[in-house]
KOLVEXTOR-104112 format. One line per field, with one value per residue: residue number from 1; x, y, z of N, C-alpha, C in turn. Coordinates in Angstrom, 2 decimals, always signed. Atoms other than C-alpha are relative to their C-alpha. Example, Ala and Ser with C-alpha at 12.3 -4.5 7.8 and 13.67 -1.06 7.14 Angstrom:
num: c(1|2)
n_u: c(+0.89|-0.82)
n_v: c(-1.19|-1.19)
n_w: c(+0.00|-0.06)
ca_u: c(+12.30|+13.67)
ca_v: c(-4.50|-1.06)
ca_w: c(+7.80|+7.14)
c_u: c(+0.90|-0.77)
c_v: c(+1.20|+1.09)
c_w: c(+0.00|+0.73)
! end
This chain:
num: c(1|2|3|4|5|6|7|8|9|10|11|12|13|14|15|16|17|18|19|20|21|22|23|24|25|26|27|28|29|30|31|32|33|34|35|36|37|38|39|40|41|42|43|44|45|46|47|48|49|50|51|52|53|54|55|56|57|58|59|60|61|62|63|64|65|66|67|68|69|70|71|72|73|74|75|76|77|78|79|80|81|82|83|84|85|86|87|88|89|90|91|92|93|94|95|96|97|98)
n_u: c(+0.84|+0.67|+1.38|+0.42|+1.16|+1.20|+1.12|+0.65|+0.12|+0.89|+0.09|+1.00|-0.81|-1.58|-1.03|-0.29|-0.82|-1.29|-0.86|-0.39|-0.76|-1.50|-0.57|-0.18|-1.17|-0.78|+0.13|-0.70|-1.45|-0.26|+0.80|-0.47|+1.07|+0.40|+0.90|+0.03|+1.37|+0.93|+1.34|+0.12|+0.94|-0.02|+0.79|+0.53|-0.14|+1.17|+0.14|-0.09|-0.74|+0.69|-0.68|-1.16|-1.23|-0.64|-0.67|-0.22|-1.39|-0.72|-0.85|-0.91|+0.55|+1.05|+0.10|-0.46|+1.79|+1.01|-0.76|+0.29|+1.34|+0.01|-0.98|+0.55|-0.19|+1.23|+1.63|-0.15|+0.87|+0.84|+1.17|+0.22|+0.61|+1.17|+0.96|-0.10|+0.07|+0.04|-0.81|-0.40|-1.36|-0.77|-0.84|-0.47|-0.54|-0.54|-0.28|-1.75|-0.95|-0.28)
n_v: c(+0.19|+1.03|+0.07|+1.41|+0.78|+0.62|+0.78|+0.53|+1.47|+0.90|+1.03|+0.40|+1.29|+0.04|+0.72|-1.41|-0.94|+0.31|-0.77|-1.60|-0.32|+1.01|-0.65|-1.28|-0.36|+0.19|-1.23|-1.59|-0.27|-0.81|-1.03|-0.82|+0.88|+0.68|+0.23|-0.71|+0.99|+1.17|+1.12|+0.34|-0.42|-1.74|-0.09|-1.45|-0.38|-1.31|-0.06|+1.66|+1.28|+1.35|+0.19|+0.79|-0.05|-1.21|+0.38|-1.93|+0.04|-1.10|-0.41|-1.71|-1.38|+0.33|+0.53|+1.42|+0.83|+0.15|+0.96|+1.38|+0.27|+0.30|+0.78|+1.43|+1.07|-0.26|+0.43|+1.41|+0.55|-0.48|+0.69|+0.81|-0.85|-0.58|+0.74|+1.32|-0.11|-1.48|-0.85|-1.42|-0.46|-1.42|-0.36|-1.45|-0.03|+0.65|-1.24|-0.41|-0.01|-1.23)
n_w: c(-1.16|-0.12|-0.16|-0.53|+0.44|-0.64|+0.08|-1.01|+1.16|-0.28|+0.98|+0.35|+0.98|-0.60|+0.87|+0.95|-0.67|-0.32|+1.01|-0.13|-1.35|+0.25|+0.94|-0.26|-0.18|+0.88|+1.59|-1.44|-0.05|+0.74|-0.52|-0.91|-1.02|-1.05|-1.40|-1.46|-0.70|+0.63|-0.47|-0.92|-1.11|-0.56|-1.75|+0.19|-1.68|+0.23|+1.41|-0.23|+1.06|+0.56|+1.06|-0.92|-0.03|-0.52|+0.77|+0.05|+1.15|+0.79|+1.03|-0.38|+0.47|+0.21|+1.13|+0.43|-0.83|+0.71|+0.49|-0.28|+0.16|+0.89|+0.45|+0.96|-0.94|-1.27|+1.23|+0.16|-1.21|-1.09|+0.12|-1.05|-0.75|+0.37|+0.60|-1.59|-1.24|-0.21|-0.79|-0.21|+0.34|+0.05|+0.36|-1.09|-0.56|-1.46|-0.97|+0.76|-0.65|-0.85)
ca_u: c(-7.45|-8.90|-12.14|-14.42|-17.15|-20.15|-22.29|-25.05|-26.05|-28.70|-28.33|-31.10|-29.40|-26.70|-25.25|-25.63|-23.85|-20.97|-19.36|-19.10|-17.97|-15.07|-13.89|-14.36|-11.35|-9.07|-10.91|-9.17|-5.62|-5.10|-7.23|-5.73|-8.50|-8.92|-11.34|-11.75|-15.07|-16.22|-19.39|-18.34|-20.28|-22.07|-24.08|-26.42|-26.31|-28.53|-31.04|-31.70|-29.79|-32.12|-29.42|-27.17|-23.83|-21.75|-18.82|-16.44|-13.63|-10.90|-9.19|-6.42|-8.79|-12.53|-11.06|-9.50|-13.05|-14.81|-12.28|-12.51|-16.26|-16.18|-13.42|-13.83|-12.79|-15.63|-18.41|-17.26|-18.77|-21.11|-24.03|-24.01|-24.32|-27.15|-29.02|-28.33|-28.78|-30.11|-27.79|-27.10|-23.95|-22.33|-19.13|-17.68|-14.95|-12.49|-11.45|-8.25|-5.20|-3.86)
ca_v: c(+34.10|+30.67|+29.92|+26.66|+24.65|+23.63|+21.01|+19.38|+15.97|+13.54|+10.60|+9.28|+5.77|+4.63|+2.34|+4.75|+7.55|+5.34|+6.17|+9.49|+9.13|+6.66|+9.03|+12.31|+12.97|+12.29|+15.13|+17.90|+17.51|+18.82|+21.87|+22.61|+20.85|+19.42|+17.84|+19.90|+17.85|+14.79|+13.66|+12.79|+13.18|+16.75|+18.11|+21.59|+23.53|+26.43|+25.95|+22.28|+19.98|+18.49|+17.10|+13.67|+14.37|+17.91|+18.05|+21.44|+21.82|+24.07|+25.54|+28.54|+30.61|+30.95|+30.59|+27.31|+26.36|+27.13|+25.36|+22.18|+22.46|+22.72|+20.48|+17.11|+15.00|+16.41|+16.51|+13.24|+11.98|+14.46|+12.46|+10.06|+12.91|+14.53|+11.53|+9.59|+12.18|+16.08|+18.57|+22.20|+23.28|+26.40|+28.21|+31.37|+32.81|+32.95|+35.94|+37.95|+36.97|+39.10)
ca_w: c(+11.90|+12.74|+11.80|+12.93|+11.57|+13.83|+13.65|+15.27|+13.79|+14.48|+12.72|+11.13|+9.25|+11.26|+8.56|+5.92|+7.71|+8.68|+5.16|+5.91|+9.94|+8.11|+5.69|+7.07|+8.68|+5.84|+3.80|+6.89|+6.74|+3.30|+4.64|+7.55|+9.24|+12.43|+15.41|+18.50|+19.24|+17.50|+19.25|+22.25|+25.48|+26.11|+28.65|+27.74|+30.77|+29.45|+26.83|+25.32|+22.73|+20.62|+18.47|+19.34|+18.33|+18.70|+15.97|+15.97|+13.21|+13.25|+10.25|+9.99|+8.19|+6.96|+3.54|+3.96|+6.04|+2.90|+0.41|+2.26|+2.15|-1.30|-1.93|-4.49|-1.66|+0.97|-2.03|-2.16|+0.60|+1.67|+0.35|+2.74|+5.45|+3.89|+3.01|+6.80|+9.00|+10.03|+10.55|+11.45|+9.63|+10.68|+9.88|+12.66|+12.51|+15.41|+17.70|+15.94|+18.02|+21.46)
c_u: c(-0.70|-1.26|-0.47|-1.41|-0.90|-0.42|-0.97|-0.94|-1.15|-0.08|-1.19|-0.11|+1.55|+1.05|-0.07|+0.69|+1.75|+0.82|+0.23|+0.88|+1.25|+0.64|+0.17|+1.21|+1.43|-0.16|+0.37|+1.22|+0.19|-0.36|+0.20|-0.99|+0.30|-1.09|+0.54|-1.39|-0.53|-0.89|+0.00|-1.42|-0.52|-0.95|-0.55|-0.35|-1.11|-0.74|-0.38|+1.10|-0.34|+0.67|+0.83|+1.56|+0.06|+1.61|+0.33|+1.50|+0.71|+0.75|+0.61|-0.78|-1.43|+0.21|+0.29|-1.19|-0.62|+0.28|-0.25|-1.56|-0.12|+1.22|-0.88|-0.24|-1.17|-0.95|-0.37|-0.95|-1.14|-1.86|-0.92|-0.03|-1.39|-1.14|-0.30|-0.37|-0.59|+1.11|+0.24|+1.98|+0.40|+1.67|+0.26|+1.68|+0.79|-0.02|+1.26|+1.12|+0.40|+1.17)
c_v: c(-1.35|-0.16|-1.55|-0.21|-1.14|-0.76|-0.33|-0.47|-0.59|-1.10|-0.89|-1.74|+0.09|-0.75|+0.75|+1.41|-0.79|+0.15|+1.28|+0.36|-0.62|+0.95|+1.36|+0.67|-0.32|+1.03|+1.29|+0.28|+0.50|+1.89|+0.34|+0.09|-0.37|+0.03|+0.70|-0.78|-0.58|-1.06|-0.81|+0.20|+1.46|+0.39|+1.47|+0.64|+1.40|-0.59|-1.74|+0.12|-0.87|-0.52|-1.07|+0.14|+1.88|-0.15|+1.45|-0.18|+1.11|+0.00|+1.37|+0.86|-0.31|-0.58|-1.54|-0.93|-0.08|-1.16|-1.59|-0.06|-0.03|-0.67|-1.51|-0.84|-0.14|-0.04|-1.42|-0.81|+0.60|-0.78|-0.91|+0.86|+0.64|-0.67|-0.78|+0.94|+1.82|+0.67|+1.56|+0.40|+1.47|+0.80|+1.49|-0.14|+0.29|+1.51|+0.38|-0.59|+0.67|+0.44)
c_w: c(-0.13|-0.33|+0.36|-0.75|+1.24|-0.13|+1.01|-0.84|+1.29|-1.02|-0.01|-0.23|+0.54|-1.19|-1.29|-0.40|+0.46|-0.88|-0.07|+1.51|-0.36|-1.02|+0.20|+0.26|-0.79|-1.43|+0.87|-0.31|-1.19|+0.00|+0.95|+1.36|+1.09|+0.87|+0.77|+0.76|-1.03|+1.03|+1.04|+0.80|+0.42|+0.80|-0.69|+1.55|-0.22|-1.37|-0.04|-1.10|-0.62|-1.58|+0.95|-0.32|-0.43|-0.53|-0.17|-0.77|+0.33|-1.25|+0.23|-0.53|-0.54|-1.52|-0.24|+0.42|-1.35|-1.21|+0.12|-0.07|-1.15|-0.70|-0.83|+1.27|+1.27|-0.98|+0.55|+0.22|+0.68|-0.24|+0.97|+1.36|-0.16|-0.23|+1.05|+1.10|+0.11|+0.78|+0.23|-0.09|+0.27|+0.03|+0.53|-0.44|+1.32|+0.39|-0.77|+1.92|+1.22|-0.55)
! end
């Protein structure tokens, strides 16, 4: 079953954080990773959004979600997320299949 990884970022240190927006997506594909929303444009229609970017991962399963979160290659880098910017990390999984 699919699971996805949430975010909702505010970057604090834009040039500090850019080692982590340049490298991120190269710690997915071994993981089975991918973007479904990187930080484009979003609109809250109920509710607010007091957060500027909106970042949604899928992976085939919660295990491979967690894997890549604790992977060397995402450690790696996660410094420079944690140290550039606030975020709300969360991890759902998906709906079973029809």
């Amino acid at each position: 079953m699919s699971a996805y990884v949430v975010a909702h970022v505010t970057i604090t240190n834009p040039e500090g954080f850019a080692p982590y927006s340049r490298q991120v997506a190269g710690t997915l594909e071994k993981y089975g990773g991918k973007f479904l929303v990187r930080g484009g444009p979003f609109e809250a229609i109920e509710g607010e959004a007091p957060f500027q970017r909106l970042v949604i991962l899928e992976f085939p399963s919660m295990e491979q979600a967690r894997t890549w979160y604790a992977s060397e290659e995402y450690r790696a880098i996660l410094p420079a997320r944690l140290d550039n910017s606030r975020t709300d990390l969360i991890m759902a999984e998906g709906v079973p299949a029809a």
